[in-house]
C-alpha positions as CSV (number, residue, x, y, z in Angstrom):
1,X,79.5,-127.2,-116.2
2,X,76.4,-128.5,-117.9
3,X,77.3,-131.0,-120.6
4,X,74.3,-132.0,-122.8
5,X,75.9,-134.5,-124.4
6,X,76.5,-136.4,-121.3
7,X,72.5,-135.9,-120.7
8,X,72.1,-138.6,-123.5
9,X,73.3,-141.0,-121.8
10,X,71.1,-140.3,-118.3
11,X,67.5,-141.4,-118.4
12,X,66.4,-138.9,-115.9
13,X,68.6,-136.6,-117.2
14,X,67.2,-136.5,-120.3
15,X,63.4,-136.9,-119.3
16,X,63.9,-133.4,-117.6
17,X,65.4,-132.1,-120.7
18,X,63.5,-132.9,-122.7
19,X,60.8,-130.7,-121.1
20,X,63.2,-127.5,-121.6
21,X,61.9,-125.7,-124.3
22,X,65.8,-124.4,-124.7
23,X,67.0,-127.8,-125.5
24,X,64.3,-128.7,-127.7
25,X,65.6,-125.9,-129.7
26,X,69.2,-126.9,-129.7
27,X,68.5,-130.3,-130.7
28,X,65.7,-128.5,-133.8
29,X,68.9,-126.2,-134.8
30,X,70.2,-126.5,-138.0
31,X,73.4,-127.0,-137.2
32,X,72.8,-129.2,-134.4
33,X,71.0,-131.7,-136.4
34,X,74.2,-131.2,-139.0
35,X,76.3,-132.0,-136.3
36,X,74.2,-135.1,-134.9
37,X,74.0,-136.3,-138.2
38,X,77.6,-137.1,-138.8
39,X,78.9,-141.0,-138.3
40,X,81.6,-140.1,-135.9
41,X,79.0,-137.9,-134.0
42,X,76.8,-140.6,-133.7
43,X,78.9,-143.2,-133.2
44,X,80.9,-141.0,-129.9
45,X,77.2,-141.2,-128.8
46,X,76.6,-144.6,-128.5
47,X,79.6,-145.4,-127.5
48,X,79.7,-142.7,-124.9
49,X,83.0,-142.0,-125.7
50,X,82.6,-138.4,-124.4
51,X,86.6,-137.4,-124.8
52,X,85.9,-138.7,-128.7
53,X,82.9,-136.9,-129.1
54,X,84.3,-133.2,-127.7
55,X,87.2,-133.4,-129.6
56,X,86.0,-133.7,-132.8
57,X,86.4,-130.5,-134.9
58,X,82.5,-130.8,-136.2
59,X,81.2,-130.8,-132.6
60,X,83.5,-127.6,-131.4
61,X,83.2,-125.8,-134.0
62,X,78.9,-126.0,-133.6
63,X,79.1,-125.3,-129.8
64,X,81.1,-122.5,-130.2
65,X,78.6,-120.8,-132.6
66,X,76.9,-118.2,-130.9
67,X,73.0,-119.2,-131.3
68,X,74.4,-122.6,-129.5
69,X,75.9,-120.8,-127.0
70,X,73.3,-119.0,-126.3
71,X,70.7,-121.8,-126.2
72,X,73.2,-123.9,-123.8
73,X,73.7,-120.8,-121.3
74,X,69.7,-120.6,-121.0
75,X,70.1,-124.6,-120.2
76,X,72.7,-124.0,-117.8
77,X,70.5,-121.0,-116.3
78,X,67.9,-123.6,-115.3
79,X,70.5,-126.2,-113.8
């Protein structure tokens, strides 16, 4: 399953997304940016703590809203 916070971590991976116009609008959503926003968000991210970052109750409850959804299943189309 397509994982696009594990992209962030993947130099190539992210130079190819970066060029989907489907992830530039999930990282321009509202509530993604919200969601990036937050310190234990961010801080998941850098440390790459990926079991951290998809357990916290901010980042489930955005990818299960259904313009997220629907943005990653269009990513995952392409993959």
């Amino acid at each position: 399953m397509f994982n696009p916070f594990k992209a962030l971590g993947d130099l190539q991976a992210l130079q190819k997304l970066a060029k989907d116009e489907n992830f530039v609008k999930l990282l321009g959503h509202p509530k993604m940016k919200a969601m990036m926003e937050d310190p234990e968000v961010k801080e998941a991210v850098t440390s790459k703590n990926w079991l951290k970052l998809m357990s916290n109750p901010k980042v489930s409850m955005t990818m299960r809203d259904p313009e997220i959804v629907e943005l990653v299943q269009k990513m995952q189309s392409k993959s």
